[in-house]
C-alpha positions in Angstrom: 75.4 5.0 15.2 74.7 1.8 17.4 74.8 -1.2 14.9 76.7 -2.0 11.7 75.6 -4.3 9.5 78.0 -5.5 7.2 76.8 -7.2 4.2 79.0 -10.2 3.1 78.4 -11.5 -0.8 80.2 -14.8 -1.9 83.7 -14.2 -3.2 83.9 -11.6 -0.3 87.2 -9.8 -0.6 88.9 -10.2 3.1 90.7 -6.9 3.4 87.5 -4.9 2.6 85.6 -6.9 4.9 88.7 -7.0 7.7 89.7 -3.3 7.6 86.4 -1.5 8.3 85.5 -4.6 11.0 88.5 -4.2 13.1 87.8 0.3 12.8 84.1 -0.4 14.0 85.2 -3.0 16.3 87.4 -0.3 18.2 84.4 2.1 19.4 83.6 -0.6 21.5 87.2 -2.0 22.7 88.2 1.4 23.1 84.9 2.4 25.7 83.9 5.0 23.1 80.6 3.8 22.5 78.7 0.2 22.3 78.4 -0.2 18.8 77.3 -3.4 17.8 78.3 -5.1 14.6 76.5 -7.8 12.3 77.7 -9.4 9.7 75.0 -10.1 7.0 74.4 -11.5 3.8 72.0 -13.8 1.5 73.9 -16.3 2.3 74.7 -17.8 5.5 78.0 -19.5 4.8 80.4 -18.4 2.2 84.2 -18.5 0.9 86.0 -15.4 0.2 87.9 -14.9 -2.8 91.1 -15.7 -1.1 89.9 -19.0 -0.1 89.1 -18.2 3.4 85.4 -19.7 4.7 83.0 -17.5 6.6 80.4 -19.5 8.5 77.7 -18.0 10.8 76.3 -15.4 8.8 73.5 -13.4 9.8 70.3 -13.2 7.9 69.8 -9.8 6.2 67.7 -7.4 9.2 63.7 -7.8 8.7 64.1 -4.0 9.7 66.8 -1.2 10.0 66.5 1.4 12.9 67.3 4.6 12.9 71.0 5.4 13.2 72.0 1.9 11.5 74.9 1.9 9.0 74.5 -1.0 6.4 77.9 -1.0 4.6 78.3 -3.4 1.3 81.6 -5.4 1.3 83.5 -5.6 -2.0 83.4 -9.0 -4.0 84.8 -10.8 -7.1 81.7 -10.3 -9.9 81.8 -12.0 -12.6 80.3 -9.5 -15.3 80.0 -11.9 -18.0 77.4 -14.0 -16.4 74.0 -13.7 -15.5 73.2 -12.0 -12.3 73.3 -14.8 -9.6 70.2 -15.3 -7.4 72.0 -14.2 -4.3 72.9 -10.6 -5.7 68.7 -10.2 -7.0 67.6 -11.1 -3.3 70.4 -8.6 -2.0 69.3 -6.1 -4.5 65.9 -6.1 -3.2 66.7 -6.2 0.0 68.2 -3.2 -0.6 65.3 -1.4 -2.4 62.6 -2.8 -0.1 64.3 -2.6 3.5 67.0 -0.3 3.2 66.0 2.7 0.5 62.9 3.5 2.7 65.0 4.1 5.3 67.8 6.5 4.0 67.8 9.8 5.8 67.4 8.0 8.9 70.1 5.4 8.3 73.3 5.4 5.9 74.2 2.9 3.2 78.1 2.7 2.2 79.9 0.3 0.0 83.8 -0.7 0.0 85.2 -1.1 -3.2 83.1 -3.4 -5.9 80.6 -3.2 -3.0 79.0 -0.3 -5.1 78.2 -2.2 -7.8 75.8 -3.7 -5.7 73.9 -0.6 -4.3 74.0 0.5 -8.4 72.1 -2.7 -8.9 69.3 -1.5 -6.4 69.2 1.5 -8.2 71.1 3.3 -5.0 73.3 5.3 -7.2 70.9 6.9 -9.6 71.6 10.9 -9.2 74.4 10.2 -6.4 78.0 11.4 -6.8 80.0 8.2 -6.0 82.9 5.9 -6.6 84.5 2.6 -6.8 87.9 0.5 -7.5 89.8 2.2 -10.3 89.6 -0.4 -12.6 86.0 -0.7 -12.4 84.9 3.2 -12.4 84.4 3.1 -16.3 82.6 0.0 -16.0 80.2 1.3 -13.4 79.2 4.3 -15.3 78.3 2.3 -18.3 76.1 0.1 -16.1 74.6 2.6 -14.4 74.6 5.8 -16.5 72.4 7.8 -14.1 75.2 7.7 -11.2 77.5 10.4 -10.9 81.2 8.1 -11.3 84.1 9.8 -10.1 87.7 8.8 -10.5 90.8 9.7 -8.5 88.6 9.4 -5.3 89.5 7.9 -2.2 85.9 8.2 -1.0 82.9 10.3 -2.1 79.7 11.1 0.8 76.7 12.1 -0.9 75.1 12.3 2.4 72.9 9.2 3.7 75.3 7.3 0.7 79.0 6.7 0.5 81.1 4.8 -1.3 85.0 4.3 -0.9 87.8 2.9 -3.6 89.5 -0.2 -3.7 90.1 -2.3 -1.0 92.4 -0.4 1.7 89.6 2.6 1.2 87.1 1.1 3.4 89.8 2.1 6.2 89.4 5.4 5.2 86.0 5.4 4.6 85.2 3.9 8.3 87.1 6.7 10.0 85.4 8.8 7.5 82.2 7.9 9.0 83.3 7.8 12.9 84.5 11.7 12.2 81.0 12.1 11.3 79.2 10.6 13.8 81.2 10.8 17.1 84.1 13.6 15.9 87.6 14.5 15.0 88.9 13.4 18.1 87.2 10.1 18.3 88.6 9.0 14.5 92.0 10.6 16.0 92.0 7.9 18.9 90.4 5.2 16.6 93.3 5.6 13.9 95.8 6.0 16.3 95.1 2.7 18.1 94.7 1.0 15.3 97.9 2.5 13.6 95.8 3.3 10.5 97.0 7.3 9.0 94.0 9.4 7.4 94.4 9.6 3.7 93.1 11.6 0.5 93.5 12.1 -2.7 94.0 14.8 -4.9 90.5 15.3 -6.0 89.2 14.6 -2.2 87.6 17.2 0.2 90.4 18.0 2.5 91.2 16.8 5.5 89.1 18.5 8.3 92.1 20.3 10.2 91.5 18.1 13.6 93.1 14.7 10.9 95.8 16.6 9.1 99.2 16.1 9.8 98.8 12.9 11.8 100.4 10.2 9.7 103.3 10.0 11.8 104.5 7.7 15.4 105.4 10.2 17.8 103.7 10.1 21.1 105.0 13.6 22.6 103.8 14.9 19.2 100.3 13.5 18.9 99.9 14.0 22.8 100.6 18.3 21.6 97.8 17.9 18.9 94.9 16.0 21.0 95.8 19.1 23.7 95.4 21.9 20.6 92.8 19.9 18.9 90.2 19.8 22.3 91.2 23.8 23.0 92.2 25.2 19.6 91.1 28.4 21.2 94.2 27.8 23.6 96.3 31.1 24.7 99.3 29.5 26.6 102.8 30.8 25.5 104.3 27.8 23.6 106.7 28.2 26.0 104.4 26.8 28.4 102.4 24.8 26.6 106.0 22.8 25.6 106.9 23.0 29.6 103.6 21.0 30.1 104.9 17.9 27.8 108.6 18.5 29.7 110.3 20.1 26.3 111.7 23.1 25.5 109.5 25.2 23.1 112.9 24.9 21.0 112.9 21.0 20.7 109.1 20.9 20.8 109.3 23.0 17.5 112.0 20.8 16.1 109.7 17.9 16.7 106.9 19.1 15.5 108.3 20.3 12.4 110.2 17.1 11.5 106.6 14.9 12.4 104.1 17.0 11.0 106.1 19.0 7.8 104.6 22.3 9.4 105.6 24.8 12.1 103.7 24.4 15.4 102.3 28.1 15.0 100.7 27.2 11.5 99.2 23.8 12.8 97.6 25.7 15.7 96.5 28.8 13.7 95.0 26.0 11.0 92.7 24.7 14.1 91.7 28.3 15.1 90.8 29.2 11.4 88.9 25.9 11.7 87.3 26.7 14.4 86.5 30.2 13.3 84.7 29.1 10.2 82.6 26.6 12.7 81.6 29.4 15.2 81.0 32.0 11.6 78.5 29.5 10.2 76.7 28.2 13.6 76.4 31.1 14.8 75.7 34.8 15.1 78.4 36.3 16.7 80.3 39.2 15.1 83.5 38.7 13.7 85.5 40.5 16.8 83.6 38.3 18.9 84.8 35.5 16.8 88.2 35.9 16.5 87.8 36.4 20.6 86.5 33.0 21.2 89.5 31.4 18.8 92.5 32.9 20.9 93.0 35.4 18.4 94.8 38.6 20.1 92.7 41.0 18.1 90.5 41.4 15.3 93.2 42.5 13.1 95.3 39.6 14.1 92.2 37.0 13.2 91.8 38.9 9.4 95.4 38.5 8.9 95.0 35.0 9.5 92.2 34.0 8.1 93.8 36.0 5.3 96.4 33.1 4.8 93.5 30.5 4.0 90.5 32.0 3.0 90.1 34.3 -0.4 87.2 36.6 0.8 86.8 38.2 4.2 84.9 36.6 6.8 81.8 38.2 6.6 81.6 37.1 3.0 82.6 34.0 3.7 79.5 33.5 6.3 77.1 35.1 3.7 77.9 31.9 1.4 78.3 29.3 3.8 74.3 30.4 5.1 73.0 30.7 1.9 
């Protein structure tokens, strides 16, 4: 990822527009990396629907490069009037510019936003989702998508879509966890002071974002350290001694943060980790449960016992296949 283009219809809603702006804006505040973001539209000046104006729009790019990320900003439509010339110039800027290009970039929408990439014909065949008051709508105007309800956001690969409004948050980290890593969305949520959120009916949480929706310092400083060496063999005893706790009041903390025991958050990022080094690689399973801390094979089985319902050399013959 090195530009986003954010595509700004009339009637723009501000918070889909403002939350994913200020999460891509971080990568570069923060030093992580110099992405550069463009706001776009058919339009060069237009007022959101909560009055706001928004001047100095950028033309919609001529061409997308590889690694772009277009994302579609929710609006207010008006379904009971004919299409307005502004959404059929977007539409085909979509089908002309950016469908040609999928694979090598990735189109997302916030909220109503996928109305829009349904209009280009985006969603045909493609799991995806939208505000709940709209999802019914969206499947009767585009019967060939794939609507899902009670999602906070659904990646169908090079297309994503997100629920209402405060989704786009979720969505953008979404997306930085994919390109640049756990520990990247970890620092970009944490600066931001955004918690990583799913529904019921979402994939879960890769372990790396669980249990982070919480303001302690001591505590998140103990997860970055476990999350970048889940493999990690220090006595908690010394690994509390390093943050200047007792392992007792470490554990307290912990426990009263994160709603788990230290031990299970750090045996959840080895059993992460395992499944990572079962499916990338070729290793045997002794060697794997080696490489995530584990104190023996017998010790990793009973582990991955606790989260997995078929041993792990089943569980690598499916995840190959």
């Amino acid at each position: 990822m090195q530009r986003v283009f954010f595509v700004l219809p009339p009637k723009v809603h501000m918070l889909d527009l403002g939350g994913p702006l200020q999460v891509f804006g971080s990568l570069a505040e923060l030093g992580i990396a110099p992405v550069v973001l463009h706001c776009t539209g058919p339009q060069r000046e237009v007022t959101s629907f909560q009055g706001l104006a928004l001047t100095a729009i950028e033309p919609l790019p001529a061409v997308l490069a590889r690694g772009d990320l277009v994302m579609v900003i929710g609006c207010k439509l008006d379904f009971s009037a004919t299409p307005p010339p502004w959404l059929r110039e977007l539409a085909e800027w979509l089908q002309t510019v950016a469908r040609p290009r999928l694979g090598e970039i990735t189109l997302a929408s916030v909220c109503t936003g996928a109305y829009l990439l349904g209009a280009a014909g985006l969603l045909d065949g493609r799991h995806c989702t939208t505000h709940h008051a709209h999802l019914a709508r969206l499947q009767q105007r585009h019967p060939r998508a794939r609507v899902l309800a009670n999602r906070m956001l659904v990646d169908d690969g090079a297309v994503l879509t997100s629920a209402g409004v405060s989704a786009g948050i979720d969505l953008s980290l979404h997306l930085i966890a994919r390109d640049f890593g756990a520990a990247t969305a970890i620092r970009v949520a944490r600066d931001n002071v955004f918690p990583f959120r799913r529904l019921s009916q979402d994939p879960a949480l890769d372990a790396q974002l669980r249990y982070r929706s919480h303001d302690h310092a001591v505590i998140h400083a103990v997860q970055d350290f476990l999350t970048d060496q889940p493999a990690c063999a220090l006595p908690y005893e010394a690994l509390a001694g390093r943050f200047a706790l007792s392992y007792r009041h470490l554990a307290r903390l912990f426990r009263q943060a994160c709603g788990i025991t230290l031990k299970q958050y750090h045996q959840q990022l080895r059993i992460a980790l395992a499944r990572r080094l079962l499916r990338d690689s070729d290793w045997a399973v002794e060697i794997v449960a080696e490489r995530c801390g584990f104190a023996s094979p017998q010790a990793f089985r009973a582990a991955w016992r606790q989260e997995e319902a078929v041993a792990p050399s089943a569980w690598r013959a499916q995840a190959v296949a």
